[in-house]
Every structure is written in structure tokens, then in C-alpha cells.
C-alpha positions as CSV (number, residue, x, y, z in Angstrom):
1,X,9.4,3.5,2.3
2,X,9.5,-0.3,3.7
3,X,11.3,-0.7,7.3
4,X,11.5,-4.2,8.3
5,X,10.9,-5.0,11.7
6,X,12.9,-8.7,12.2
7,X,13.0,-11.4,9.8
8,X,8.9,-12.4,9.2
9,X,7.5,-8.4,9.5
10,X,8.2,-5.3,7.4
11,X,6.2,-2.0,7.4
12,X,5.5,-0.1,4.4
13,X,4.4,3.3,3.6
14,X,3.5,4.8,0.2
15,X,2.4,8.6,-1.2
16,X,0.6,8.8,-4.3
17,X,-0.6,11.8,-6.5
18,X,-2.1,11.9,-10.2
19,X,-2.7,14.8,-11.8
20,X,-5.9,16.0,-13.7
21,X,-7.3,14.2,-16.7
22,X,-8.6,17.2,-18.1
23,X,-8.4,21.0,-17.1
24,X,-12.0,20.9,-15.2
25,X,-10.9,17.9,-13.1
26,X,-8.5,17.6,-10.1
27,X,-5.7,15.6,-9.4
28,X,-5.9,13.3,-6.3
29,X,-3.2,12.6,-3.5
30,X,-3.3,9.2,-1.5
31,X,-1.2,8.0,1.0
32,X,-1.2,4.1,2.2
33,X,0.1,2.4,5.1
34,X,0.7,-1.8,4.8
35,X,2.4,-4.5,6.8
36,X,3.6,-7.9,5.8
37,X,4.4,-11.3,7.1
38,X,6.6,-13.6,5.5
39,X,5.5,-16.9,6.1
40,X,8.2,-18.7,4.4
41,X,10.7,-18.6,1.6
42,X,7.5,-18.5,-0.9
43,X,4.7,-16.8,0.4
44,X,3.9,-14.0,2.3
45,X,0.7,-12.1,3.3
46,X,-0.2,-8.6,3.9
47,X,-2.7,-5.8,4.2
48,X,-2.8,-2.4,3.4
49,X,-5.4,0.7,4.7
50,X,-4.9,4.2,2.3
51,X,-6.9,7.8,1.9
52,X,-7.4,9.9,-1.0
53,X,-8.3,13.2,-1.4
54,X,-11.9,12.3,-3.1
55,X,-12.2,11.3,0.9
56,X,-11.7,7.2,-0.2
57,X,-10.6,4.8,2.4
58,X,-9.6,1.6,1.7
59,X,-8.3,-1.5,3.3
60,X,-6.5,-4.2,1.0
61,X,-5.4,-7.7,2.2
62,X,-3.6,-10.2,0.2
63,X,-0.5,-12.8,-0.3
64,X,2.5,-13.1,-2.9
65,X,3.3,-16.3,-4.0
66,X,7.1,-16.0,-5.4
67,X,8.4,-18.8,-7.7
């Protein structure tokens, strides 16, 4: 889901799940939360924080470069 906020910031939200591998594994869920700022036409930066169900937090920055 991606809600933009005015014409720089947007707000994103995502839900993930995998199922098992094999019959003695589990499947995961994961949920992550990102915003991003559009710098210009061309480039934009964001980061994102998420959990898992193995009890995984992560936090992701980064940037797009579109040609």
C-alpha cells in the first residue's frame, strides 16, 4: 500500500509470507514499513524498517536513480 503525503513524500507499507521449504520447516510472515523522498525528477531516497516471524528486524536505506 503506498499513500503519498504531497509531492516530495510517500509512505509505504508491505506484508510478506513464504511458505515452508520443506515439511519440517516453517513459513515466515514479515511486515515492512518505508518512506520516500523525491528529490527531483531522477532520484529519490528512502528507508525502510520490517519484522519477521524468525524475530528479524531490519532497517534498509537507499536511493533510485530512474533514467
Amino acid at each position: 500500500m503506498e499513500r503519498r503525503i504531497n509531492d516530495k513524500w510517500s509512505v509505504f507499507a508491505e506484508i510478506f509470507a513464504n511458505s515452508k521449504a520443506a515439511p519440517d520447516e516453517k513459513g515466515t510472515f514479515a511486515g515492512a514499513v518505508a518512506a520516500e523522498y523525491q528529490v527531483n525528477s531522477h532520484f529519490n531516497v528512502f528507508v525502510s524498517t520490517g519484522y519477521d516471524t524468525d524475530d528479524t528486524w531490519n532497517m534498509r536505506p537507499g536511493f533510485n536513480i530512474h533514467f
